[in-house]
One Martini backbone bead per residue (centre of mass of N, CA, C, O) as a GRO file, in nm:
protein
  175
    1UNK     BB    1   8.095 -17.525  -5.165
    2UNK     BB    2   8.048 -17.656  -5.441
    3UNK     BB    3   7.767 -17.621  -5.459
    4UNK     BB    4   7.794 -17.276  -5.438
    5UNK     BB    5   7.953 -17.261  -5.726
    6UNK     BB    6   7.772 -17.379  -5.910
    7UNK     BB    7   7.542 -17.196  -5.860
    8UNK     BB    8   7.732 -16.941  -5.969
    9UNK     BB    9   7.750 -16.998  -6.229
   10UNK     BB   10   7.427 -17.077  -6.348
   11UNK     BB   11   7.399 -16.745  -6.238
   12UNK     BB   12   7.592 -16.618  -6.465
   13UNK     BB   13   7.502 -16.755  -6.666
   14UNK     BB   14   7.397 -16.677  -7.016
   15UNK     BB   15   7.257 -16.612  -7.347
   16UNK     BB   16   7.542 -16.435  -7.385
   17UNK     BB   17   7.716 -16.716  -7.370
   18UNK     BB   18   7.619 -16.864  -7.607
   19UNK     BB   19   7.649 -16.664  -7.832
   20UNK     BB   20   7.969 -16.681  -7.802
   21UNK     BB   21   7.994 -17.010  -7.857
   22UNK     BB   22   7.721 -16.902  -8.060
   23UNK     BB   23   7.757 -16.747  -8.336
   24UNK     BB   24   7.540 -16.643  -8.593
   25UNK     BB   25   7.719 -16.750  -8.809
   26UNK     BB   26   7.744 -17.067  -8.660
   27UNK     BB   27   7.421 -17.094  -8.673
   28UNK     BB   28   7.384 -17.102  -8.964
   29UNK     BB   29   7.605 -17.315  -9.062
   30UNK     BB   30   7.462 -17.551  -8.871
   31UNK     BB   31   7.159 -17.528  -9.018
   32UNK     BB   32   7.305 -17.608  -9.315
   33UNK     BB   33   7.394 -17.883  -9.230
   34UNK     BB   34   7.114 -17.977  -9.086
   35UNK     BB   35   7.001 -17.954  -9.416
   36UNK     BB   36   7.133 -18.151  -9.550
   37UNK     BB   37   7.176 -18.414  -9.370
   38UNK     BB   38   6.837 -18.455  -9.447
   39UNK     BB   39   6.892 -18.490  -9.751
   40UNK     BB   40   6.990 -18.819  -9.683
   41UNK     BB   41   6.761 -18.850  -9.510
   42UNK     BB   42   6.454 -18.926  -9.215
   43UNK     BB   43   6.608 -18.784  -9.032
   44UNK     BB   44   6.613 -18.555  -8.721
   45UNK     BB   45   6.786 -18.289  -8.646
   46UNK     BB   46   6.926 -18.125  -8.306
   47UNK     BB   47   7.085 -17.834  -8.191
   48UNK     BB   48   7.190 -17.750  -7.846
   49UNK     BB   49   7.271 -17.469  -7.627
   50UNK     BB   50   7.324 -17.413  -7.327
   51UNK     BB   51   7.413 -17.263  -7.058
   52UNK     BB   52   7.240 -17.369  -6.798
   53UNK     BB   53   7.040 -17.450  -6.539
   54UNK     BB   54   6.771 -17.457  -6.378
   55UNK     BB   55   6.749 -17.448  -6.041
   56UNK     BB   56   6.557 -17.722  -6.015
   57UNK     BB   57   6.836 -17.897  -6.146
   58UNK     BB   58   7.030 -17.823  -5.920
   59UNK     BB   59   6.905 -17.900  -5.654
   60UNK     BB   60   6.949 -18.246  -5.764
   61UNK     BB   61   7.254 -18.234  -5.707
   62UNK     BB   62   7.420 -18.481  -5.509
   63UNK     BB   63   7.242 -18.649  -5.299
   64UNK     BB   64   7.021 -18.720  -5.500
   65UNK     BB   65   7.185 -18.653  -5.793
   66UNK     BB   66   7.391 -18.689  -6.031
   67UNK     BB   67   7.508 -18.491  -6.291
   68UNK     BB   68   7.430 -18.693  -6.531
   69UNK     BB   69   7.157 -18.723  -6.462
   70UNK     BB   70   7.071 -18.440  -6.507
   71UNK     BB   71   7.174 -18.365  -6.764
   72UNK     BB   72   6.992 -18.592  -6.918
   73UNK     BB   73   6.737 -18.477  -6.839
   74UNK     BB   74   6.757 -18.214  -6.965
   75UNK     BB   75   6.803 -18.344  -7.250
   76UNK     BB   76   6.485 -18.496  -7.236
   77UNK     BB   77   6.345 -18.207  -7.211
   78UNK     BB   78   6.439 -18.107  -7.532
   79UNK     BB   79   6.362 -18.353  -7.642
   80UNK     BB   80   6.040 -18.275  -7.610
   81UNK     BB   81   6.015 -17.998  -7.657
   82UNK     BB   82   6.129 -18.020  -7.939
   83UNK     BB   83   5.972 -18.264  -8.079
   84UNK     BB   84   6.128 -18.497  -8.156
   85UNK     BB   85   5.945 -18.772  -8.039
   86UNK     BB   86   5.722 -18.697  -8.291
   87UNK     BB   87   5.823 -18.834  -8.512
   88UNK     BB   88   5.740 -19.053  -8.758
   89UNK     BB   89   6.007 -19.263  -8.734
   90UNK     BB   90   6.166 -19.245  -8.455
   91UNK     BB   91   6.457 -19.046  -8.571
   92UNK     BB   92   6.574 -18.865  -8.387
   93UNK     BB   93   6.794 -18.602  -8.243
   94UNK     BB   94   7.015 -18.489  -7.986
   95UNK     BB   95   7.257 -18.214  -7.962
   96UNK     BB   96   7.375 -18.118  -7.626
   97UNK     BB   97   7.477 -17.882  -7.460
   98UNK     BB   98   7.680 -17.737  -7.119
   99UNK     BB   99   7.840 -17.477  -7.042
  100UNK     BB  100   7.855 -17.495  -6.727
  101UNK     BB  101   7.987 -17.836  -6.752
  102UNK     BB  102   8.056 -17.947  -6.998
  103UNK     BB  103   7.812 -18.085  -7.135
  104UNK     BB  104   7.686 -18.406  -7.332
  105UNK     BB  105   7.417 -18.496  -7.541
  106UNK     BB  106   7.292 -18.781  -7.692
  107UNK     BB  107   6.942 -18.815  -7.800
  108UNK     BB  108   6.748 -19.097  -7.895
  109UNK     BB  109   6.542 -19.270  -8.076
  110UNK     BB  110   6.422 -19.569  -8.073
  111UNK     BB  111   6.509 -19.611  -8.391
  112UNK     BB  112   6.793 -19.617  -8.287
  113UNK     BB  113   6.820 -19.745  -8.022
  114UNK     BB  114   6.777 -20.014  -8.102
  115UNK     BB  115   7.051 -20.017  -8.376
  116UNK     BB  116   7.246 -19.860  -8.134
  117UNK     BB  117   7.468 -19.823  -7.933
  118UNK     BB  118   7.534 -19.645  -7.634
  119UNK     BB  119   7.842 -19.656  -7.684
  120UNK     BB  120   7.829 -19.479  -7.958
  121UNK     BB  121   7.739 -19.245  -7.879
  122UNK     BB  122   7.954 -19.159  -7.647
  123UNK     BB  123   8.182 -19.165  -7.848
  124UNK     BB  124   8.050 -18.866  -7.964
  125UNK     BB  125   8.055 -18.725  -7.706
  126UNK     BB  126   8.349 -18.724  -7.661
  127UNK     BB  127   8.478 -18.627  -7.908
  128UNK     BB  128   8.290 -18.347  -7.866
  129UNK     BB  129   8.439 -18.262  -7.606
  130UNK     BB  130   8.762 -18.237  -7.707
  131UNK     BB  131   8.666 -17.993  -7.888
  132UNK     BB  132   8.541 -17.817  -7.641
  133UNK     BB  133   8.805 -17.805  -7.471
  134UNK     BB  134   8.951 -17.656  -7.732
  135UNK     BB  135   8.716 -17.429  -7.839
  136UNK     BB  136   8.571 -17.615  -8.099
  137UNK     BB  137   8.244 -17.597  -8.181
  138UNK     BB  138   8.232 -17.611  -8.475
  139UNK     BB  139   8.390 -17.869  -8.492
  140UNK     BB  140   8.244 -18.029  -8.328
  141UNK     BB  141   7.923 -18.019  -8.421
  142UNK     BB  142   8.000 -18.113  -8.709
  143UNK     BB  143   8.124 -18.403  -8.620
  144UNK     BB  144   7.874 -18.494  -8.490
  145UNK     BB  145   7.664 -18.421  -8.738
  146UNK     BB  146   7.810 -18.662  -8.933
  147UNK     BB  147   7.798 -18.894  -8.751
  148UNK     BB  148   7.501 -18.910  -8.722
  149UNK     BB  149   7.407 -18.918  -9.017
  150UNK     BB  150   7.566 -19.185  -9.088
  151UNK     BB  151   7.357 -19.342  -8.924
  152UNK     BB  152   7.120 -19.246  -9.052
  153UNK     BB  153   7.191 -19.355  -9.361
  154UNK     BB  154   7.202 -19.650  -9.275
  155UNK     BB  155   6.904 -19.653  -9.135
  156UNK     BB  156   6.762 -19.373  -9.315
  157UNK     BB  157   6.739 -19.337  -9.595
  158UNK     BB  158   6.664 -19.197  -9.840
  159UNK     BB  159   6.446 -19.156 -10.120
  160UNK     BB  160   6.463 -19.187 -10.444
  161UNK     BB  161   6.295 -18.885 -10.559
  162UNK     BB  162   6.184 -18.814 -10.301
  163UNK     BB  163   6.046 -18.605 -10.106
  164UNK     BB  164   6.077 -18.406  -9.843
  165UNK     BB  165   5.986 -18.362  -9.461
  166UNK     BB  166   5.987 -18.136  -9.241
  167UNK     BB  167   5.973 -18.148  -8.915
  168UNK     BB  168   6.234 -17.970  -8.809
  169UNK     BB  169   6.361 -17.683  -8.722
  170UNK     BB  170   6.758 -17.654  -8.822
  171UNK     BB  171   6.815 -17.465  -8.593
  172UNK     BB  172   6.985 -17.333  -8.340
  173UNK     BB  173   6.977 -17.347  -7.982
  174UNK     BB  174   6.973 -17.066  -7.777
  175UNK     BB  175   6.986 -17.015  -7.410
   0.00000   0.00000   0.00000
């Protein structure tokens, strides 16, 4: 049964619940937040905030693979689909959201992944999932992408006085 309301749940939510989460002026002012923080640094951030899981990835839950594992796979599917993993510096950072499961994860880029433990991710995706819990989504994502940048910074700062150059996007993706 629980199988059952799984599949129902995923396929009951869409995009009109995504923007309900988020909604068009608070993803305008998360993507001038994510414009401001790439301004301090040479790293790039997206965030991204699913209603549901594709039918494909629901299969795969339960005997086959845990929840985390495959909400896993759908965020590094979202972070090569939006070319994260691309960037010059192999410094990019995805922030996904899974509104159907409450589900988060942070997915970095290796030149990240080198020098941050994934203890310290996991610390910011729970973070983040508590104001979640709370209905604080703006809230929530602010912290996440502020905690982000500082990391951004501390090991990728701006070069003093050169242009940057964005290679992706600062929207806020949802579907």
């Amino acid at each position: 049964m629980n199988k059952l309301l799984r599949l129902f749940k995923h396929r009951w939510l869409d995009t009109s619940d995504t923007r309900r989460a988020v909604p068009d002026d608070m993803a305008e002012r998360l993507a001038r937040r994510v414009a401001a923080s790439e301004g301090r640094h040479t790293g790039e951030v997206r965030l991204c905030v699913e209603a549901a899981l594709p039918m494909s990835y629901l299969w795969r839950i339960g005997s086959r693979e845990p929840l985390n594992a495959v909400v896993r796979d759908r965020a590094l599917a979202w972070f090569g689909r939006l070319r994260i993993w691309d960037t010059e510096h192999n410094n990019g950072v995805l922030i996904y959201l899974l509104l159907a499961e409450h589900a988060i994860e942070i997915v970095a880029d290796r030149a990240l992944t080198q020098r941050v433990p994934q203890a310290q991710w996991q610390a910011m995706a729970d973070r983040l999932g508590e104001h979640l819990r709370q209905g604080a989504f703006e809230d929530g994502l602010t912290q996440a992408l502020e905690e982000v940048s500082a990391l951004l910074v501390t090991h990728f700062p701006a070069e003093e006085g050169g242009a940057r150059l964005n290679e992706l996007a600062d929207s806020v993706v949802r579907r």
